[in-house]
C-alpha positions as CSV (number, residue, x, y, z in Angstrom):
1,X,18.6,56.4,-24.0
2,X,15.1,57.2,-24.1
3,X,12.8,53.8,-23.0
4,X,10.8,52.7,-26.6
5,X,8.2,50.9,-24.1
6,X,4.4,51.6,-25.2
7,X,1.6,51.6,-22.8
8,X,0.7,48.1,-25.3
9,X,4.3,46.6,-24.5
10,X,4.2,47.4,-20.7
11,X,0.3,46.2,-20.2
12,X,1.6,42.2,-22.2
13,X,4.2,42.2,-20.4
14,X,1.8,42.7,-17.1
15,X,-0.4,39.8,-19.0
16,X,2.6,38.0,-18.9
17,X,3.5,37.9,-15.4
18,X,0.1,38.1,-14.1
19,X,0.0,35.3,-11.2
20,X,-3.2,33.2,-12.7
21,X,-1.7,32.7,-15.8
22,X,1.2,31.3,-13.4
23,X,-0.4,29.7,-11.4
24,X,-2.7,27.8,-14.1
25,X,-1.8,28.5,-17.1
26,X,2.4,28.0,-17.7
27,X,2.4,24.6,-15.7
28,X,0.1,23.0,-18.4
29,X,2.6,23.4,-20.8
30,X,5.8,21.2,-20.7
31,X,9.1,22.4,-20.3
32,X,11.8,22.6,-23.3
33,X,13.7,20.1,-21.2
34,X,11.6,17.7,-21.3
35,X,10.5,18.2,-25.2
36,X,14.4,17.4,-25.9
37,X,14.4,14.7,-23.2
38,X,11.2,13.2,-25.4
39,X,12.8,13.9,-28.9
40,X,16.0,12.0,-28.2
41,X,14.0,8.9,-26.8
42,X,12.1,9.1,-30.2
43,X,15.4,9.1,-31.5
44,X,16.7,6.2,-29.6
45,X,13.7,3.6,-29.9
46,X,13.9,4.5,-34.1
47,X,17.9,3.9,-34.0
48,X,17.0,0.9,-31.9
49,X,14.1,-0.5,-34.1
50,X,16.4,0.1,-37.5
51,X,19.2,-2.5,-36.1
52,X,17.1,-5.1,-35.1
53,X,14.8,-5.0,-38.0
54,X,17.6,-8.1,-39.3
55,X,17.0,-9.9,-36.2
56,X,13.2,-9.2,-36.5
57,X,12.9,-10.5,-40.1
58,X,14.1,-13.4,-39.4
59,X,11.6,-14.2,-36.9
60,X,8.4,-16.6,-38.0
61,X,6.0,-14.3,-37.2
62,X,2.0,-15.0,-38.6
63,X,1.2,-10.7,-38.5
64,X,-2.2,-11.9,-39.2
65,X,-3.5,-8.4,-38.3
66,X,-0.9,-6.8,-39.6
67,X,-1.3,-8.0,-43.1
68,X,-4.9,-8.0,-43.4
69,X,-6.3,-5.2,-41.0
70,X,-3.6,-2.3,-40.4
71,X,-2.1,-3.3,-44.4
72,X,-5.8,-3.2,-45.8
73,X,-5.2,-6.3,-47.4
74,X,-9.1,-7.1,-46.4
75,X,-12.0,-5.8,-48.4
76,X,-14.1,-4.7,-45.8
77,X,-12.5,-5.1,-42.1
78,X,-9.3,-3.0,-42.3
79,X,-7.7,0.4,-40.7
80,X,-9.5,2.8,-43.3
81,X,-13.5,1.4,-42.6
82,X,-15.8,3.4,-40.7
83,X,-16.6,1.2,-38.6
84,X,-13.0,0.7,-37.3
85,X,-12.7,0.8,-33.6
86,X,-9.3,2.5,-33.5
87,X,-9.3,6.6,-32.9
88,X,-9.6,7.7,-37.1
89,X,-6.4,9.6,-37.2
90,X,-4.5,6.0,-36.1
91,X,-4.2,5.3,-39.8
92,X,-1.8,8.6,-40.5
93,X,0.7,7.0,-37.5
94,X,0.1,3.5,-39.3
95,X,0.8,4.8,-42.7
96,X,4.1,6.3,-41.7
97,X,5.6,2.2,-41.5
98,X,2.9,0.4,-44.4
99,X,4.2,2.0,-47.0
100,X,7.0,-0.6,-46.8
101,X,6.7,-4.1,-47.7
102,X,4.4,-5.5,-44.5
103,X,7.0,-8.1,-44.1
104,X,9.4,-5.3,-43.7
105,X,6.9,-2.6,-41.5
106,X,5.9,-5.6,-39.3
107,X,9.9,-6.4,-37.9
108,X,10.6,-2.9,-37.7
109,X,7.3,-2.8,-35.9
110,X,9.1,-5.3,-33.9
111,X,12.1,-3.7,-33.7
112,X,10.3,-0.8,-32.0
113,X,8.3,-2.5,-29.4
114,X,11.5,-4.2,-28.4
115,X,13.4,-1.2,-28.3
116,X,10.6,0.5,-26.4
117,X,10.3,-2.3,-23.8
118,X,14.2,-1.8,-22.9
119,X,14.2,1.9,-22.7
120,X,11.0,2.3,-20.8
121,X,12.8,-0.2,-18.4
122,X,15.9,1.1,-18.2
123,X,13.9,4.6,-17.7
124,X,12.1,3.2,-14.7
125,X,15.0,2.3,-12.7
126,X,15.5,-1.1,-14.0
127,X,19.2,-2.2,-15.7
128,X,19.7,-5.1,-17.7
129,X,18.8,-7.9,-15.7
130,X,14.9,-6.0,-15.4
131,X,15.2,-5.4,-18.9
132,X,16.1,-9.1,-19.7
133,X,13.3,-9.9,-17.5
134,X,11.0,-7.6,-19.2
135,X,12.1,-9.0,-23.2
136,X,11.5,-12.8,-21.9
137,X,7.9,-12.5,-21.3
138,X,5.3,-13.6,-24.0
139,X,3.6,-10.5,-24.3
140,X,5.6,-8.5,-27.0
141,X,5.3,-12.1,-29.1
142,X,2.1,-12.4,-28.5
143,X,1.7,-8.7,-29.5
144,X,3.8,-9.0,-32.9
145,X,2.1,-12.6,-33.8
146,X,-1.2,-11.1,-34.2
147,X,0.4,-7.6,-35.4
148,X,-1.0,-5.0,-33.4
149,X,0.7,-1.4,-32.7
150,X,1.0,-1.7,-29.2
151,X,4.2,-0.9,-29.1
152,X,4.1,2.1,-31.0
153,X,1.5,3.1,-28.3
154,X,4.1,2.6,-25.7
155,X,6.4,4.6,-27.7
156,X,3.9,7.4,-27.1
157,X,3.3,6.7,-23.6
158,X,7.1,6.8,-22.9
159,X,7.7,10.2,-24.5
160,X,4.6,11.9,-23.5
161,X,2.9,12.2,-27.0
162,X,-0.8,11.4,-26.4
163,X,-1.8,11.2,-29.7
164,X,0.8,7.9,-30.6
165,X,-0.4,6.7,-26.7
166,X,-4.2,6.7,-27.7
167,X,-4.1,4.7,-30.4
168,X,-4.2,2.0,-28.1
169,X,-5.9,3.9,-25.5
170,X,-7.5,0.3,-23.4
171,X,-4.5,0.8,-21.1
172,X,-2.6,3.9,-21.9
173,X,-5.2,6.4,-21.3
174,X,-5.3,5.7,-17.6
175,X,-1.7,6.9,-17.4
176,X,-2.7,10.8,-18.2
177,X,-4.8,11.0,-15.2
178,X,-1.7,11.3,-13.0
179,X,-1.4,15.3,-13.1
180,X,-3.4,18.4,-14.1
181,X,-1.1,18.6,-17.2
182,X,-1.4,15.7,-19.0
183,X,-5.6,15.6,-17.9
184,X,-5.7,18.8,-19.6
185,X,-3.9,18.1,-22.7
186,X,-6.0,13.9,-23.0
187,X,-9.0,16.0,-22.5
188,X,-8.1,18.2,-26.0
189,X,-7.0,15.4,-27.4
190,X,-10.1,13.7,-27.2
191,X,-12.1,16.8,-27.8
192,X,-10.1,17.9,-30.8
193,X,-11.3,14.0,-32.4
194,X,-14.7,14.2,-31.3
195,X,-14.7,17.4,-33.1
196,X,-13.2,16.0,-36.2
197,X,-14.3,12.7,-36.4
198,X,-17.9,13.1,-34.3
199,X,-19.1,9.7,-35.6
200,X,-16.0,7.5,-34.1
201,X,-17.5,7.2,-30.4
202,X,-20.6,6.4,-31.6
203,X,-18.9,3.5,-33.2
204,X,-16.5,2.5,-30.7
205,X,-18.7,2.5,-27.8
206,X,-21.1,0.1,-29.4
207,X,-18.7,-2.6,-30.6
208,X,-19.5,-5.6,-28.0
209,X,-15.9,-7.8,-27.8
210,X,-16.4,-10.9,-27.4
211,X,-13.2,-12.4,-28.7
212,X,-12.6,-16.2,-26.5
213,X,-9.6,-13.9,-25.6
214,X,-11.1,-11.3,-24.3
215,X,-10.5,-10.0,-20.5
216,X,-12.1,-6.5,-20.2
217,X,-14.9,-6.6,-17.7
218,X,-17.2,-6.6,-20.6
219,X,-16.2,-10.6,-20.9
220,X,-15.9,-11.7,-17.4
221,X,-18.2,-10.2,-16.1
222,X,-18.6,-6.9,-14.0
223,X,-17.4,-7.3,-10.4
224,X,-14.0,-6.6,-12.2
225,X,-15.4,-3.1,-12.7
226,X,-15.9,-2.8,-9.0
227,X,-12.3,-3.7,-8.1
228,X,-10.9,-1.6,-11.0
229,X,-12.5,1.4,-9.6
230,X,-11.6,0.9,-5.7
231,X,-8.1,0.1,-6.9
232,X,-7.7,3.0,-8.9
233,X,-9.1,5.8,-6.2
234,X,-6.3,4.6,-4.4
235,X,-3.3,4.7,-7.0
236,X,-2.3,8.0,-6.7
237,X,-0.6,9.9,-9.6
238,X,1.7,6.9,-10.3
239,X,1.3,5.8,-13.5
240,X,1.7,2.3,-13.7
241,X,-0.7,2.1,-10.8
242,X,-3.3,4.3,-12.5
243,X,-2.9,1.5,-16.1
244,X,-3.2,-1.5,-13.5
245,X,-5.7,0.1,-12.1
246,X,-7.4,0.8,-15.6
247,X,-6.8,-3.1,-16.8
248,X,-9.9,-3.7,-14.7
249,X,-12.4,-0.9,-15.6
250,X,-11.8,-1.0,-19.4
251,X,-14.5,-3.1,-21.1
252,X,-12.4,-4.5,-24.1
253,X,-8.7,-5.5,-22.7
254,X,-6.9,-8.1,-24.7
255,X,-3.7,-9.9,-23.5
256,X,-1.0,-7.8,-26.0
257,X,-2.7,-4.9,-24.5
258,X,-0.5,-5.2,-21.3
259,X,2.7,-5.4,-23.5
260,X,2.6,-1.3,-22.5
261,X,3.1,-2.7,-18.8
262,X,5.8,-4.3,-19.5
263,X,8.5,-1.6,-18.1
264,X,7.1,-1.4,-14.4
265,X,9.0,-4.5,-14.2
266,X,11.9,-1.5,-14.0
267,X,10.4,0.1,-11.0
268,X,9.5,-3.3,-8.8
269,X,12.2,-3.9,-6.3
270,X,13.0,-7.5,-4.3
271,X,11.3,-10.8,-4.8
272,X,8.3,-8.4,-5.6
273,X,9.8,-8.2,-9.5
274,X,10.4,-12.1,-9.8
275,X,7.0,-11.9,-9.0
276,X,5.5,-9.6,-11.3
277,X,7.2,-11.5,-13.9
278,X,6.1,-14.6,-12.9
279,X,2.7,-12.7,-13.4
280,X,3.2,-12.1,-17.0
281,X,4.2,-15.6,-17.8
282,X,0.8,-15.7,-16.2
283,X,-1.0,-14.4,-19.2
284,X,0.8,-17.4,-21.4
285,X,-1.3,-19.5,-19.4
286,X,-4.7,-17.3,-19.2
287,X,-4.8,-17.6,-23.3
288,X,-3.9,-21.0,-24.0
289,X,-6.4,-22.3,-21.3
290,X,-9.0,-19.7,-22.3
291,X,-12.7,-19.8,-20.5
292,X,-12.4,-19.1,-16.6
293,X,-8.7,-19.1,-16.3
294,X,-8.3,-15.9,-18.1
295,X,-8.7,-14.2,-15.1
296,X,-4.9,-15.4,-14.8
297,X,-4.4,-12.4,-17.3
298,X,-5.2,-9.9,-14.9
299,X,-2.8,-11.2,-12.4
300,X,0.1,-9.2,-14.2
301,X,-1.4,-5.6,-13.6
302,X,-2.4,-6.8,-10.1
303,X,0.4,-7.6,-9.0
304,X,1.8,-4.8,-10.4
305,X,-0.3,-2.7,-8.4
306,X,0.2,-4.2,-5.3
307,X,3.9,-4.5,-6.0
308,X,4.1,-0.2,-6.1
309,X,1.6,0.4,-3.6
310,X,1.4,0.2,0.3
311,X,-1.2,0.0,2.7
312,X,-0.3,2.9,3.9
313,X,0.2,4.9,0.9
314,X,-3.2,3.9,-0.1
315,X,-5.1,5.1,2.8
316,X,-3.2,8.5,2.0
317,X,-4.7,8.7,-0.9
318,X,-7.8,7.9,-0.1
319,X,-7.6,10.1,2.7
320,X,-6.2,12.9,0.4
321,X,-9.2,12.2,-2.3
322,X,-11.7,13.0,0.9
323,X,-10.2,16.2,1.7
324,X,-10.7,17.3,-1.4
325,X,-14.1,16.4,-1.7
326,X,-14.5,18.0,1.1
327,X,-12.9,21.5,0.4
328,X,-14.7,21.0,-2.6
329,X,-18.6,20.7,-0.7
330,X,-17.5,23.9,1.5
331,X,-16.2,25.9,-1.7
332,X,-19.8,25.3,-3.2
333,X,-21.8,25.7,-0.3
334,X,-19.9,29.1,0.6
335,X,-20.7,30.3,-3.2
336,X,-24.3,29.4,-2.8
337,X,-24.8,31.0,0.5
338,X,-23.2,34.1,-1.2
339,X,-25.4,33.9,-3.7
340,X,-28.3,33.4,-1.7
341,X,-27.3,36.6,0.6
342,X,-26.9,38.9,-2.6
343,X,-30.0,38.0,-3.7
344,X,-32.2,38.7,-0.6
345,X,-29.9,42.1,-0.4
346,X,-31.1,42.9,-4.0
């Protein structure tokens, strides 16, 4: 049988195969495997929020936020303003649980978060004594007492979708740094909104928290900067290092932030996870005593840190971060030199 192949057909299929798009191209985008593996973890966390929504509703939780910000049950300061601080397409993902009663929305909100805690765990190595661990802490109360998303941002941290991750992005965002991949794809993401909504960083980088809460930098002051940024030149492509790491260079952290922490507890082994959880009772401490001892909030991601990092591994890193720096210098100074030579030439 005579081949049907054009000179068009054969020169894609070259395009195809070509060894740049190989090399840079195909690993940006993720694998069919893991889109399943993300699809039936969206699955699971719903089925898990839907039965314990019962549970949830019988819980006295205020929801304060909740009900007047996220439900726009306040004139002025709610989800839809333009001077909201939260990325502007948060209100579509917020939308798809207030159309229900906010009584109702807020448990399975609940629900969720729970369900989200216990699966990240379980995902991170940890079995049902982490994830017990993990569940008694007072972040996720903390988190649906005020009635903040945080959860649903774990949700999207767990399954890779950085659209559902950014909506709380204080701690989450630090998490995509870890490859060339997921860089790529926060780096659209962020483009794609400032192309969209242009206004919204404007916005968000000139809001000034000062909540009594408050334990960003921006509120304690910015030597916590400095040790955010030598901890995370040395955390690697870990992830939970890379958030712990990012607890102390974002300017506006908030206790329930750290609620997206919460399954690392999953990956700590020893006395280093009695520890960490120690850490996070910590927090409890840090908010009811306010002033000066909220520094005791940023003993959780610490000890996080130190609990998945080594000395060792650390000076790797940095060591690894220098050598590229330095192939980098040579790779420019070469080009310049060659540019220099063509020039004189011509």
């Amino acid at each position: 049988m005579p081949s049907t192949s054009t000179p068009e057909n054969r020169s894609l299929s070259n395009l195809y195969q070509s060894p740049l798009l190989k090399k840079y191209l195909y690993p940006l985008f993720p694998r069919w495997e893991d889109i399943i593996d993300s699809l039936k973890l969206f699955g699971l966390i719903f089925a898990g929020g839907i039965i314990l929504l019962p549970l949830m509703s019988k819980l006295p939780l205020l929801g304060w936020d909740w009900y007047f910000f996220f439900n726009a049950n306040h004139p002025v300061d709610n989800i839809y303003s333009y001077y909201s601080p939260f990325l502007p397409y948060t209100k579509y993902f917020i939308e798809l649980l207030t159309w229900m009663n906010w009584r109702t929305s807020l448990a399975l909100l609940g629900g969720l978060t729970f369900t989200a805690i216990a699966l990240g765990t379980w995902r991170n190595g940890g079995r049902y004594g982490s994830i017990l661990l993990a569940i008694l802490t007072p972040l996720p109360l903390f988190t649906m007492w005020v009635g903040h998303p945080d959860g649903l941002a774990l949700i999207g941290l767990l399954t890779g979708f950085i659209p559902l991750a950014l909506i709380k992005p204080q701690i989450t965002f630090w998490a995509f740094l870890r490859t060339k991949a997921t860089t790529f794809w926060l780096i659209v993401c962020l483009g794609a909104t400032m192309l969209i909504w242009p206004y919204w960083f404007a916005v968000a980088f000139g809001i000034r928290w000062d909540h009594s809460a408050a334990t960003g930098w921006q509120a304690l002051g910015w030597p916590l900067l400095i040790i955010g940024l030598v901890l995370i030149l040395g955390a690697g492509n870990d992830p939970w290092r890379l958030m712990s790491a990012g607890c102390f260079i974002t300017p506006d952290l908030m206790p329930y932030h750290m609620v997206v922490l919460l399954p690392a507890i999953g990956r700590v082994r020893g006395r280093s996870k009695a520890i960490v959880w120690l850490a996070a009772w910590g927090v409890f401490l840090g908010l009811g005593l306010g002033g000066n001892y909220r520094f005791l909030n940023l003993l959780f991601p610490l000890s996080i840190y130190l609990s998945l990092q080594t000395m060792d591994g650390y000076r790797q890193t940095i060591h690894s971060h220098l050598k590229l720096m330095q192939s980098i210098y040579f790779q420019i100074k070469s080009f310049l030199s060659q540019s220099r030579s063509k020039e004189s030439h011509g």
